[in-house]
C-alpha positions as CSV (number, residue, x, y, z in Angstrom):
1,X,0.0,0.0,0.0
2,X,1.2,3.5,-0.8
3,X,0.9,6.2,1.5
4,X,-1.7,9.0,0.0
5,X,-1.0,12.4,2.1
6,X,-4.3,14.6,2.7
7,X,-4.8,18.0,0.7
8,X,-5.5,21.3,2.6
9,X,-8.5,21.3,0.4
10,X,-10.2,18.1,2.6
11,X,-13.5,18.8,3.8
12,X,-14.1,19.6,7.5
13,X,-17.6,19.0,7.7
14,X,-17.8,14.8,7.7
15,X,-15.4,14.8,10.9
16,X,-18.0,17.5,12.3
17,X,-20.6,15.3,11.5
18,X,-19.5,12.7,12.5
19,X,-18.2,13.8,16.4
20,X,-21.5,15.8,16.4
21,X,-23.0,12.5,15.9
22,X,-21.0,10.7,18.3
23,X,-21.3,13.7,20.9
24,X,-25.2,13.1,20.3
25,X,-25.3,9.3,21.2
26,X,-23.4,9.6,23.9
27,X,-25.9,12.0,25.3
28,X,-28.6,9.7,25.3
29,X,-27.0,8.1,28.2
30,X,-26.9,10.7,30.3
31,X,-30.2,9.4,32.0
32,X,-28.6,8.2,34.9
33,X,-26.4,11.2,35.7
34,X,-29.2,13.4,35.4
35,X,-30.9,11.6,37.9
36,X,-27.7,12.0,40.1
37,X,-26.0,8.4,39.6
38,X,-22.5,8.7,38.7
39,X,-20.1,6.0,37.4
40,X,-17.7,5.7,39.8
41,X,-16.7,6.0,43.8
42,X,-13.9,8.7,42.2
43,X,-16.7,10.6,40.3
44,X,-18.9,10.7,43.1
45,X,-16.2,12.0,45.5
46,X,-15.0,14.9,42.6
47,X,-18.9,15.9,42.6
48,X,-18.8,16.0,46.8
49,X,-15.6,18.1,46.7
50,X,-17.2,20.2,44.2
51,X,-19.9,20.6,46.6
52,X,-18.0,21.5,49.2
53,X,-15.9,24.3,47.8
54,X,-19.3,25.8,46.4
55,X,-20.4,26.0,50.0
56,X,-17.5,26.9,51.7
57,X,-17.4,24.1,53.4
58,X,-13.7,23.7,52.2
59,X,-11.7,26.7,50.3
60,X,-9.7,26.3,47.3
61,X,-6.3,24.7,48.8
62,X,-8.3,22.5,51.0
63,X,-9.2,19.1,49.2
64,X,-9.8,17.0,52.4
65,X,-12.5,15.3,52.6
66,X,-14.5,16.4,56.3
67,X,-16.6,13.4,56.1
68,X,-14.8,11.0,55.8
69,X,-13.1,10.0,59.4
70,X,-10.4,7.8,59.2
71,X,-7.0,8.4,61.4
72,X,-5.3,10.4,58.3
73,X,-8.2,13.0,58.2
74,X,-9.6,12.6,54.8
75,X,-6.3,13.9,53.1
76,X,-6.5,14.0,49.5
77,X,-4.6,15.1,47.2
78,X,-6.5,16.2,44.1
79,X,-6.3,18.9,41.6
80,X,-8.7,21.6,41.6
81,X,-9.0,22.2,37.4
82,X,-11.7,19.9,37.2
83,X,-13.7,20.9,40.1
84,X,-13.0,24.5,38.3
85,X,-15.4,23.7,35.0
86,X,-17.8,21.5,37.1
87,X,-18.5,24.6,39.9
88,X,-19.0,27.0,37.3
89,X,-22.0,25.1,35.5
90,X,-23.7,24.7,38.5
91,X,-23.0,28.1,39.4
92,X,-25.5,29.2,36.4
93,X,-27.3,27.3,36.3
94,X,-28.7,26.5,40.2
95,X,-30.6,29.0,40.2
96,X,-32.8,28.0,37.4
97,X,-33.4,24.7,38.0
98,X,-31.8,23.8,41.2
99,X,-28.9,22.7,42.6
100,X,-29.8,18.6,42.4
101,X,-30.6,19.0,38.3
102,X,-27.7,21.9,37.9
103,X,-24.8,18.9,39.1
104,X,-26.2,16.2,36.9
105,X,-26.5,18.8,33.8
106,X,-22.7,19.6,34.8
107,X,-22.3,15.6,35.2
108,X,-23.1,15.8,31.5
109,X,-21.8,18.5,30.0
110,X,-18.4,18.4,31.1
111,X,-17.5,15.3,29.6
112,X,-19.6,15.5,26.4
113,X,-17.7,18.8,26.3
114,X,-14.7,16.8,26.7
115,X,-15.2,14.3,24.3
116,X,-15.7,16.9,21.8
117,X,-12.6,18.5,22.9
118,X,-10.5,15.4,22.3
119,X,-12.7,14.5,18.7
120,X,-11.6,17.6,17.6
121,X,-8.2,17.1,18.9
122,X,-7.5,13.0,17.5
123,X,-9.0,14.6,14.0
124,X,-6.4,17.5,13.8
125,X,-3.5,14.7,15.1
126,X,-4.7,12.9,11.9
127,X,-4.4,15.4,9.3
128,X,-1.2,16.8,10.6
129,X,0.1,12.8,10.4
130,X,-1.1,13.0,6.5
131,X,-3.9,10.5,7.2
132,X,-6.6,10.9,4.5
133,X,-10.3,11.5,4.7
134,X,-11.1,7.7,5.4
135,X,-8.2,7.6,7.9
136,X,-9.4,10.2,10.0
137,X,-13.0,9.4,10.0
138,X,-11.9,5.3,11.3
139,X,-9.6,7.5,13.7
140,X,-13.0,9.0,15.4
141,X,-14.9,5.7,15.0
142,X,-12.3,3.8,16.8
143,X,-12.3,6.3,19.5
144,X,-15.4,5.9,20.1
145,X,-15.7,2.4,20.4
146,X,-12.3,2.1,22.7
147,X,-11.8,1.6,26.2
148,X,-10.6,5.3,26.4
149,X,-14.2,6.9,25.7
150,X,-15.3,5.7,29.3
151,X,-13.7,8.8,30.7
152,X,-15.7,11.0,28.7
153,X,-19.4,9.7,28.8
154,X,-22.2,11.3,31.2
155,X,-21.4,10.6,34.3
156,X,-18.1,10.8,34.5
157,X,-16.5,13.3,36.1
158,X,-13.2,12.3,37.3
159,X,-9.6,13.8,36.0
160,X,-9.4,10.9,33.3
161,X,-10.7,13.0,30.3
162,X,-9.5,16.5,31.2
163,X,-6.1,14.8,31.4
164,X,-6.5,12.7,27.9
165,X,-7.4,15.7,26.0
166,X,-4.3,17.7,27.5
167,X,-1.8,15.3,26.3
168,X,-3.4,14.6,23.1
169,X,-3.9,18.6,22.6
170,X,-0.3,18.7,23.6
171,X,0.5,16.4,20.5
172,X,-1.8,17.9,18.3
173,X,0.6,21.1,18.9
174,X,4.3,19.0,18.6
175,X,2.8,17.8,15.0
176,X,2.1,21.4,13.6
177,X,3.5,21.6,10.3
178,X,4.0,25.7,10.7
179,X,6.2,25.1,14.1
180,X,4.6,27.9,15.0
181,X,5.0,29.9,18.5
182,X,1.5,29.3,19.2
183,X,2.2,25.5,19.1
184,X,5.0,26.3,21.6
185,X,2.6,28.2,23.9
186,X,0.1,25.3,23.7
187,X,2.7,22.5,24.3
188,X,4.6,24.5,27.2
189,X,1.1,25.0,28.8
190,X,-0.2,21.3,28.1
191,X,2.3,20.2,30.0
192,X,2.4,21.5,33.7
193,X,-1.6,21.4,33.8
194,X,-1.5,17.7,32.5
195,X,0.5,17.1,35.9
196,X,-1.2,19.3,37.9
197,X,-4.7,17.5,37.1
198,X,-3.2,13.9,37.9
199,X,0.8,12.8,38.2
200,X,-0.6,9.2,36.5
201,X,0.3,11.8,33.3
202,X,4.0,12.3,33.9
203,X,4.8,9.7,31.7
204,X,3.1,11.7,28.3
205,X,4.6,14.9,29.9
206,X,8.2,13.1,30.0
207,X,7.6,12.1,26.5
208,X,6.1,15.8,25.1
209,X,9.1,17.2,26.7
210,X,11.3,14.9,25.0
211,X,9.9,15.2,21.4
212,X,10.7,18.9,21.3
213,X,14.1,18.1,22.3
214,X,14.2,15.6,19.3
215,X,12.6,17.7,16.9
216,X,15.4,19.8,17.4
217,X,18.3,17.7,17.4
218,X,16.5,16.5,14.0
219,X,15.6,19.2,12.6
220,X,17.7,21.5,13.8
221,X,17.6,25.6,13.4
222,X,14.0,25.4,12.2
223,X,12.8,24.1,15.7
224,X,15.2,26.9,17.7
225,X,12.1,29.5,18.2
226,X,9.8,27.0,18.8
227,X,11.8,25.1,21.7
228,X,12.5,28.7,23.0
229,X,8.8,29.6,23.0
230,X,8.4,26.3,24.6
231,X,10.8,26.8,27.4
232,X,9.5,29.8,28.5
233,X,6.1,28.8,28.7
234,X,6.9,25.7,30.3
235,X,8.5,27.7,33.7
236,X,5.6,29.7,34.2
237,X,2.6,27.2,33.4
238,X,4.9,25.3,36.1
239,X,4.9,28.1,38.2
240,X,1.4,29.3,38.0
241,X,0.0,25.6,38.4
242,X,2.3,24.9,41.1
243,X,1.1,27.9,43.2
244,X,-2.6,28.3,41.9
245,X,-4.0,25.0,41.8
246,X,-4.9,22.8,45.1
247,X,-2.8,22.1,47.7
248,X,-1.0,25.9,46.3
249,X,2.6,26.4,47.8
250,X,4.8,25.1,50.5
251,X,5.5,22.1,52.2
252,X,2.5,20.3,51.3
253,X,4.0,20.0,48.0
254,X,6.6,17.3,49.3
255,X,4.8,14.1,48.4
256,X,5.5,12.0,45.0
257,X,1.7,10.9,44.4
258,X,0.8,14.5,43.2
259,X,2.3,17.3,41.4
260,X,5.1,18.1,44.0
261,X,8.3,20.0,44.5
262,X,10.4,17.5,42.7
263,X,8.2,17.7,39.7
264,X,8.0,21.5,39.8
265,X,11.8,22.0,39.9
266,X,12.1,19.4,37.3
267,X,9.9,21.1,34.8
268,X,11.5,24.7,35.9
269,X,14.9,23.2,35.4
270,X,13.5,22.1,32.1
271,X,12.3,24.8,30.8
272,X,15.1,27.1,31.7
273,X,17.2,25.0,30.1
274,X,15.5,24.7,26.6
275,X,15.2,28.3,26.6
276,X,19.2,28.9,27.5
277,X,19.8,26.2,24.9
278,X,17.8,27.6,22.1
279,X,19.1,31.6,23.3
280,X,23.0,30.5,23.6
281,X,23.3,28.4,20.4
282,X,20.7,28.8,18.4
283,X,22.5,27.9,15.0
284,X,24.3,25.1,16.3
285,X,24.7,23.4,13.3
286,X,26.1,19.3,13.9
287,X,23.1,17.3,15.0
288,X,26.0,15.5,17.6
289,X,26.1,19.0,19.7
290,X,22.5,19.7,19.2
291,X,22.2,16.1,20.6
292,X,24.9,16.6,23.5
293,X,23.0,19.9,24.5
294,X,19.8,18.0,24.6
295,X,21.5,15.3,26.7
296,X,22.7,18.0,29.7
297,X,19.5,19.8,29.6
298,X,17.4,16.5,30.3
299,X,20.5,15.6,32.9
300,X,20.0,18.4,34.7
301,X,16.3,18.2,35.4
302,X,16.6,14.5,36.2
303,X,18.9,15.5,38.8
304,X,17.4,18.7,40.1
305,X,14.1,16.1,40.4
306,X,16.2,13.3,42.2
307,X,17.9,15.4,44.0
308,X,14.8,17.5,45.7
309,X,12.9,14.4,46.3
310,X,14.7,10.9,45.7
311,X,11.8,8.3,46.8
312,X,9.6,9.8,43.8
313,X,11.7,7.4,41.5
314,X,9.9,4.3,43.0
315,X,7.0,3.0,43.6
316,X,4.3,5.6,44.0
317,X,2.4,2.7,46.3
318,X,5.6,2.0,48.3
319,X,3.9,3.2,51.6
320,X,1.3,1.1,51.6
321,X,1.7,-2.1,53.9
322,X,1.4,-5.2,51.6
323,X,-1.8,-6.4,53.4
324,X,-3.2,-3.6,52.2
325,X,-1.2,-4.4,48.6
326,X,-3.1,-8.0,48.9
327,X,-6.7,-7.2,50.9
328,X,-7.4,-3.7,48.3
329,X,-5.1,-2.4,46.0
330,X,-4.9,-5.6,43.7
331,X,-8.3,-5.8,43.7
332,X,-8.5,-1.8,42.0
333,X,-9.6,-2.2,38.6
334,X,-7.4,0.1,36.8
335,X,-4.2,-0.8,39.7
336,X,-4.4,-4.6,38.3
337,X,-1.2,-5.6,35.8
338,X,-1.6,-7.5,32.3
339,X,-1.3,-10.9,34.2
340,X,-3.9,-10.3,36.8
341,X,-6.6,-9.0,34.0
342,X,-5.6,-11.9,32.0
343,X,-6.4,-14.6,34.8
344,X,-9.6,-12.5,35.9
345,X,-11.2,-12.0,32.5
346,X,-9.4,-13.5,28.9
347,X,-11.8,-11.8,26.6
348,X,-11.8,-8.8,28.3
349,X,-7.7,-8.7,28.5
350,X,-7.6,-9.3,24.8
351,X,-9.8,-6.6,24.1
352,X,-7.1,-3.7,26.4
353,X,-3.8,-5.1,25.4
354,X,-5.2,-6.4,21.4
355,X,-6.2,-3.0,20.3
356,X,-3.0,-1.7,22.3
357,X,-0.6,-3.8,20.9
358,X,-2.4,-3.2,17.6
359,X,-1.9,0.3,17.9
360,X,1.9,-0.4,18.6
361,X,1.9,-2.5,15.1
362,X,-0.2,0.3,13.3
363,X,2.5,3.0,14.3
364,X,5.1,1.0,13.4
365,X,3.9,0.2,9.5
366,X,3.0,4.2,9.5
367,X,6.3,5.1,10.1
368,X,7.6,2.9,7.9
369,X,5.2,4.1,4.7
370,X,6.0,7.8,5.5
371,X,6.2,10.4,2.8
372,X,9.4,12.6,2.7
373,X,9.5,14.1,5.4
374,X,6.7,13.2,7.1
375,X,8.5,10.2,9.0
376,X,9.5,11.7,12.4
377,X,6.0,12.7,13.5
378,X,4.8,9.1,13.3
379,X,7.7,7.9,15.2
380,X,6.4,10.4,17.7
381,X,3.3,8.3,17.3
382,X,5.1,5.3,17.3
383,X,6.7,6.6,20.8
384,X,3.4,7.3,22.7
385,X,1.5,4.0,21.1
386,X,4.7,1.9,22.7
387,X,4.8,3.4,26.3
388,X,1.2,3.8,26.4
389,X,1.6,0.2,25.6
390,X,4.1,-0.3,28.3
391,X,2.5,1.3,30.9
392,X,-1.1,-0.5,30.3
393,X,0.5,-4.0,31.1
394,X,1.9,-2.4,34.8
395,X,-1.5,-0.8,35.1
396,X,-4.6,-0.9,33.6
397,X,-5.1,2.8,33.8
398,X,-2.6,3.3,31.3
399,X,-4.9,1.7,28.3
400,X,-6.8,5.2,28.1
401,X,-3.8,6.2,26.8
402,X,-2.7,3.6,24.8
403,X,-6.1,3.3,23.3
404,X,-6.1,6.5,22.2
405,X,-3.3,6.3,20.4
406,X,-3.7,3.0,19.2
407,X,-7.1,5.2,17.5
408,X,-5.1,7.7,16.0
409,X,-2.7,4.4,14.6
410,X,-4.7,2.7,13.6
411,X,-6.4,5.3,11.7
412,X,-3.6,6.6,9.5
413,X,-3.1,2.7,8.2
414,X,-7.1,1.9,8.0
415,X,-7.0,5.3,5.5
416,X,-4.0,3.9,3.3
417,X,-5.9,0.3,3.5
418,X,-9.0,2.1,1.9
419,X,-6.7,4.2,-0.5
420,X,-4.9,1.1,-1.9
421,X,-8.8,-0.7,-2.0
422,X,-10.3,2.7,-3.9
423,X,-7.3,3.0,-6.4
424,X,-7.1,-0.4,-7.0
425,X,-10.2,-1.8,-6.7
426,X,-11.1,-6.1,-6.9
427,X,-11.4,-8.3,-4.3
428,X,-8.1,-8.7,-3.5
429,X,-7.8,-5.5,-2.5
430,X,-10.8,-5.5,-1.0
431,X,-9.8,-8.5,1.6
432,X,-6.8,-6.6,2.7
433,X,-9.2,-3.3,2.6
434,X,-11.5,-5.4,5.0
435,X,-9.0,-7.5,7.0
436,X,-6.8,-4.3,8.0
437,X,-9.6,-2.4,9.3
438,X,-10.8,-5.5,12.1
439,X,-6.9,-5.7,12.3
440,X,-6.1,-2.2,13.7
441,X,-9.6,-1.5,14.9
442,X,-11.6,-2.4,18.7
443,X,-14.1,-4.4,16.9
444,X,-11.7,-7.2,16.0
445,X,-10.3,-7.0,19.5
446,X,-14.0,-6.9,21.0
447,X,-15.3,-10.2,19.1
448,X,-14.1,-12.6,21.8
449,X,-15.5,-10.2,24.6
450,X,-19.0,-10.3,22.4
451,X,-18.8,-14.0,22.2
452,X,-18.5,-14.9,25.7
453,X,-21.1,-11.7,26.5
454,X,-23.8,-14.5,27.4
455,X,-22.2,-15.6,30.4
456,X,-21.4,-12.3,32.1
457,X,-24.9,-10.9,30.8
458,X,-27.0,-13.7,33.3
459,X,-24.7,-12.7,36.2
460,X,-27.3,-10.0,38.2
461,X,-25.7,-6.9,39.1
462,X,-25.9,-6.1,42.7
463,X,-26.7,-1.8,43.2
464,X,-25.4,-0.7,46.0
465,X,-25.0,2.7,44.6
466,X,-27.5,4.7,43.1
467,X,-29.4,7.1,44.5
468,X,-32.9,4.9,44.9
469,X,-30.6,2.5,46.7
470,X,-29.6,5.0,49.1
471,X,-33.3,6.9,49.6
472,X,-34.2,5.6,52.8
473,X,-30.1,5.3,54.8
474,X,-30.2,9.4,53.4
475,X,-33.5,10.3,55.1
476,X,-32.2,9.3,58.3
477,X,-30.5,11.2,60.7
478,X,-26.5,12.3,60.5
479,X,-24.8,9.4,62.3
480,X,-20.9,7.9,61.7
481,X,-21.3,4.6,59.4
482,X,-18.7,2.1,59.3
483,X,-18.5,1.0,55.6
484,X,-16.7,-1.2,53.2
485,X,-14.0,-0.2,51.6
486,X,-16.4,0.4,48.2
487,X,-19.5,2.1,49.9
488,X,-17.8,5.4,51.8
489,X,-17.5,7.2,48.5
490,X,-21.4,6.8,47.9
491,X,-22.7,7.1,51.3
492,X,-20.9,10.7,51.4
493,X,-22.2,11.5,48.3
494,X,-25.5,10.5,48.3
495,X,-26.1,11.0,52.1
496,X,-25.3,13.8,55.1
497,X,-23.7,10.2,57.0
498,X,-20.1,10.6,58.3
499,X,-17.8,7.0,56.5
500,X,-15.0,5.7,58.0
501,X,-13.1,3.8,54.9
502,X,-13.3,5.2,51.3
503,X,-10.8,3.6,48.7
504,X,-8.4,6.2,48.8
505,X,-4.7,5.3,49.2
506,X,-3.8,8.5,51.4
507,X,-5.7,6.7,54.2
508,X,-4.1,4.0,54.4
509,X,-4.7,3.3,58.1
510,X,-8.5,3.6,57.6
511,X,-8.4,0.9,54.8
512,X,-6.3,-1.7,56.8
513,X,-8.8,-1.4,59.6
514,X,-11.7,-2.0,57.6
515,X,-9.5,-5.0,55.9
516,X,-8.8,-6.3,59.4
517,X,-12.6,-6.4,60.9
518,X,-14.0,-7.4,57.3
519,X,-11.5,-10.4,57.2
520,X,-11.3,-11.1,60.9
521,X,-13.8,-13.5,63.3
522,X,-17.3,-12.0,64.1
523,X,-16.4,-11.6,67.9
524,X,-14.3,-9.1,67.8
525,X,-15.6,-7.3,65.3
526,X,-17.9,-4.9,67.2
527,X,-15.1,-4.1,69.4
528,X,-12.7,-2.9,66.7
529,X,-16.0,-1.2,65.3
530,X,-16.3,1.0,68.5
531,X,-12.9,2.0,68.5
532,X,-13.6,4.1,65.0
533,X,-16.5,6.0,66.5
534,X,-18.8,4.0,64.2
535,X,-22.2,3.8,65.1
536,X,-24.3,2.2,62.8
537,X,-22.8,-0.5,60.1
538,X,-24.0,0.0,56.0
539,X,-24.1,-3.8,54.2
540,X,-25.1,-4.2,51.0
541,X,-25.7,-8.0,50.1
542,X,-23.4,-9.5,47.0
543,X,-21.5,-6.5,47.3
544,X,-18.1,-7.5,45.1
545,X,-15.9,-6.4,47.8
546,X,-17.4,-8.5,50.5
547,X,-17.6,-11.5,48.2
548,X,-14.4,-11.0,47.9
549,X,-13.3,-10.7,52.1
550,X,-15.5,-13.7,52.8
551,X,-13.8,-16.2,49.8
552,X,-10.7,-15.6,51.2
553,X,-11.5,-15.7,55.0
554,X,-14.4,-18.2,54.9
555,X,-14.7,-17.8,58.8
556,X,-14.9,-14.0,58.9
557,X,-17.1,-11.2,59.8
558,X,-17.6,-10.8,55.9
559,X,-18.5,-14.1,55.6
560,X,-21.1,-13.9,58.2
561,X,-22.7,-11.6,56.8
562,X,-22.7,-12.8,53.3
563,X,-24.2,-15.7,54.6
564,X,-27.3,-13.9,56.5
565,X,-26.0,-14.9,59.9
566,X,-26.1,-11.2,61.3
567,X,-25.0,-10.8,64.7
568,X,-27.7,-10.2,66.9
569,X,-25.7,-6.9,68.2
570,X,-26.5,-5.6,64.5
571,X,-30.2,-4.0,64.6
572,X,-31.9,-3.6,61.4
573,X,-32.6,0.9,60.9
574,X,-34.0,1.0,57.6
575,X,-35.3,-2.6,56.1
576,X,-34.7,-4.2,53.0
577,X,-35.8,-2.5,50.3
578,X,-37.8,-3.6,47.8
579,X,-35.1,-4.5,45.4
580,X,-32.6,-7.5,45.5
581,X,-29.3,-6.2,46.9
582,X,-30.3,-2.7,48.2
583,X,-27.8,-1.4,51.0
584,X,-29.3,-2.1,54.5
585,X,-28.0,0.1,57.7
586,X,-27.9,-1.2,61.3
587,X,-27.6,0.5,64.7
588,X,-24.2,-1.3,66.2
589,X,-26.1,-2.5,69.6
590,X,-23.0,-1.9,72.0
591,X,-24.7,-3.2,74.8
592,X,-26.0,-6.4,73.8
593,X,-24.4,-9.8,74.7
C-alpha cells in the first residue's frame, strides 16, 4: 500500500458530522447522571468536593474530605481544574433549576464537552500525520468504540478526560506543520496542567518534553524559536499551576503521588534549560552537539528532580503495607497488571492489550510508509503508542492512553488500507481493505468479549450505589457509618452520614482497619468497630468487595454476613428495600451480649 497524504482542500464538515453525531449518542445516556448516579466511587467524590468548595465548606487549597473519618483526616490530594469547569456550571445554572438537576446537567456536559474536545483534537492529530479522509474518519470511530471513551461519557466526572485531552492537545501542537510559537505556547502550557490535574500523566509529559528536544536535534535551526517559545512557557505554566491550583505552595507539596516539589523544579529546570539552549546556540549546526546539548539539559532536570525528592523514583504505592497491597489495591480495577486482567477476565484482557498492541503495530507500518518528510512525527506516534503500551500492562489505567493512540494508529493505516482498496479496486484488494480495518480496529479485538457476552450478561448486578438504593439510609439522621472499603465514597455523596473507609490510598490506616474487621472473626468485630467511633454499620448484600473478604477468610465477619448470619448486636434501621441487593444500615447494639 502506498501512503496517500491529505490536501489542505479536505473537507471539515464529515469529521463534524461525524463527532457531532458521536457527541449526540453519547448524550442519550446521560439518564442516569441526570438523575444524580455517577459512574464511579472517584466521580462521586470529585462531585462532593465540588460541593464543598461551592459551600464553603472547604476553600480552594483544601481538598480533604471532612466526612470521611479515618485516622489520616480525609487527606486528599486532588487537583482543583476539574472541580474549576464542574462549579462554574452549577453556578448558572442552580438558580434556574436547582442545585440537584444543575450537578447532573454539569455531570453531563463536562464530559460531552470533553469528548468533543479530544474528537476535535485525534481529527487535527490525523491530518497533521497526513492520514486521508477515510483515515481520520476510522480514527473518530475507533475512538469511540475504545476503552478510552469511558472517561468522557455522562457521568463521568473524574480527572481521566481532562487529562486525555491535555496530552493529546499537547501532541496535536508538537505535529504542527507551521512550528509555530502558538504551538509552543500550547505545548509549554499542556504540560504542567496535565500534571497538575493527575501525576498518573507524567509519563506523556516526560515524552512531550522529549519530542521537542528531538525535533530539534533532527531538525535543527528550524525548531530553535519554537523550543524557546516552549521553554518559556513551560516555567511559568509550572509556576502558576504549582502555586494556583490545590494544595497551592509550601510544604505540602513534598509528596510523589501528586504534582510536587520534585516535579516542579524538574519542569522549571526544564524549561530554563531549553530556553538557555535555544538563546546561547541557536544555529548550532552538527546534530551531535545539538544532541549533547539535549543530553545536559534532560540531565540536569533528572537530577534537580532526584535530587529535591529521591523516593519519587519508585514506587508511588511504596507506603502502603502489603496487606493492604493483597486485601485492596490488587483488587483496584485500573491498579491490576496484564497478568492479573488476564487470569480474571481472557476476553476482556484481549480486548485492552489487542487493540493496544495493535496500535503499537499500526504506528510502526505508518512510520515505515511515511512520505518525505513526514517520517518523524509518526515515530512520535510510534513513541506514545509503545509506552502507552508499556504502561497499560503495569497498570490498567494506562490503556486510556494507549487506546487513544492506538485510534489515532490505527487510523492513518485503516486510510492507506481504503486508498490502496479505492485505487485499485477487486477483491483482493478488497480483503486486505476489509481484514486491515478488524486488524487495527476495537471491533476485531471486541469479538471474543461479544462472544463470551452470554455468560457475564446472566450474572445480576448487585446496586449498592445509586441514589434509589440509598433513599431511605439518606433520610435518616447524621450518624458515623462504618463502611466497606467500596461504599464510603457513595454514602458521602449520596447521604449527610459521616464513613470511615473510602478507597483512597492516602488513608491508608483507615483501609487496613476495615480490611482487618471485614477479614477477621465475628467476635471481635464490634469491638474494633467502636474503636472508630462507628455507630451504625452499612451492608449491601453481594457486594463484590465483600464477596471477595469472605472467599478468602471463609470464617470471617464478611463471611457472616454474606451468609445472612447477622450478629444479633447488628439492629436492622431501615429494612430491606424492595429491590434484590439494596444497602441495608444497622444500629451497632453496643450493649447487647
Amino acid at each position: 500500500m502506498q501512503p496517500s497524504r491529505p490536501s489542505r482542500e479536505t473537507p471539515l464538515w464529515p469529521l463534524v458530522l461525524l463527532g457531532a453525531l458521536a457527541v449526540l449518542i453519547f448524550a442519550l445516556q446521560a439518564g442516569p447522571a441526570l438523575g444524580g448516579d455517577l459512574r464511579g466511587n472517584d466521580d462521586m467524590m470529585r462531585m462532593q468536593q465540588v460541593r464543598d468548595l461551592m459551600t464553603g465548606e472547604r476553600g480552594w487549597y483544601d481538598v480533604s474530605q471532612r466526612r470521611l473519618l479515618t485516622p489520616e483526616g480525609g487527606a486528599m490530594h486532588w487537583s482543583r481544574l476539574p472541580d474549576l469547569f464542574i462549579a462554574g456550571i452549577v453556578f448558572l445554572l442552580q438558580p434556574l433549576i436547582g442545585t440537584r438537576m444543575a450537578e447532573g446537567v454539569a455531570a453531563t456536559l463536562w464530559p460531552l464537552g470533553q469528548l468533543a474536545w479530544i474528537l476535535g483534537a485525534v481529527a487535527l492529530c490525523l491530518r497533521r500525520l497526513g492520514a486521508n479522509l477515510a483515515g481520520q474518519m476510522a480514527g473518530l470511530f475507533f475512538f469511540c468504540i475504545s476503552f478510552a471513551v469511558f472517561n468522557v461519557i455522562p457521568g463521568r466526572i473524574d480527572h481521566h478526560g481532562l487529562g486525555l485531552a491535555l496530552t493529546l492537545t499537547g501532541f496535536a501542537a508538537l505535529l504542527s506543520p507551521e512550528r509555530s510559537s502558538r504551538s509552543a505556547i500550547i505545548a509549554g502550557l499542556c504540560i504542567p496542567l496535565m500534571l497538575s490535574v493527575a501525576i498518573e500523566n507524567l509519563p506523556a509529559a516526560g515524552l512531550l518534553l522529549g519530542a521537542f528536544g528531538l525535533a530539534w536535534i533532527v531538525r535543527g535551526e528550524t525548531e530553535t524559536n519554537r523550543i524557546r517559545v516552549a521553554g518559556s512557557t513551560l516555567v511559568v505554566g509550572a509556576l502558576l499551576t504549582y502555586v494556583f491550583d490545590a494544595p497551592g505552595a509550601g510544604g505540602v507539596r513534598a509528596v510523589c503521588d501528586a504534582y510536587g516539589q520534585s516535579h516542579f523544579v524538574a519542569l522549571l529546570v526544564a524549561g530554563a534549560g531549553l530556553f538557555a539552549i535555544s538563546t546561547v546556540m541557536p544555529h548550532a549546526r552538527e546534530w551531535q552537539n545539538r544532541l549533547i546539548l539535549m543530553a545536559v539539559a534532560g540531565i540536569a532536570a533528572l537530577v534537580s528532580f532526584i535530587a529535591i525528592n529521591p523516593s519519587c523514583l519508585g514506587d508511588p504505592y511504596s507506603g502502603i503495607a502489603e496487606t493492604i497491597r493483597s486485601g485492596w489495591l490488587r483488587g483496584v480495577g485500573e491498579a491490576r497488571s496484564a497478568p492479573t486482567v488476564f487470569a480474571d477476565n481472557l476476553p476482556l484482557a484481549i480486548f485492552y492489550f489487542g487493540f493496544g498492541g495493535a496500535g503499537v503495530a499500526a504506528s510502526v507500518y505508518a512510520a515505515v510508509k511515511a512520505p518525505t518528510g513526514g517520517r518523524l512525527p509518526r515515530i512520535f506516534l510510534l513513541g506514545f503508542c509503545l509506552a502507552g503500551f508499556a504502561l497499560s500492562l503495569w497498570q490498567l489505567r494506562a490503556a486510556m492512553l494507549s487506546h487513544s493512540f492506538a485510534a489515532i494508529a490505527g487510523g492513518l493505516v485503516t486510510g492507506l488500507a481504503f486508498s490502496h482498496w479505492y485505487t485499485r479496486r477487486g477483491s483482493q484488494a478488497a480483503l486486505i481493505f476489509v481484514l486491515t480495518a478488524l486488524l487495527v480496529s476495537p471491533v476485531g479485538w471486541r469479538l471474543p468479549r461479544l462472544i463470551a457476552a452470554d455468560d457475564a450478561s446472566s450474572e445480576t448486578k448487585t446496586d449498592c450505589t445509586s441514589a434509589a438504593a440509598f433513599a431511605q439510609i439518606g433520610a435518616a439522621p447524621r450518624m458515623v457509618v462504618f463502611t466497606p472499603i467500596d461504599l464510603g465514597a457513595p454514602l458521602i455523596y449520596h447521604t449527610r452520614h459521616y464513613a470511615t473507609a473510602a478507597p483512597y490510598h492516602r488513608n491508608p490506616e483507615a483501609l487496613g482497619r476495615a480490611l482487618n474487621i471485614y477479614t477477621g472473626p465475628v467476635d471481635v468485630a464490634r469491638e474494633k468497630m467502636a474503636r472508630t467511633g462507628a455507630t451504625h454499620l452499612l451492608y449491601c448484600p453481594g457486594l463484590n468487595e465483600l464477596e471477595t473478604y469472605a472467599e478468602r477468610a471463609p470464617d470471617s465477619f464478611a463471611a457472616a454476613l454474606e451468609r445472612g448470619d447477622i450478629p444479633n448486636w447488628l439492629v436492622p434501621m431501615t429494612p430491606p428495600g424492595d429491590r434484590q441487593g439494596d444497602p441495608v444500615l444497622y444500629t451497632i447494639a453496643f450493649d447487647r451480649n
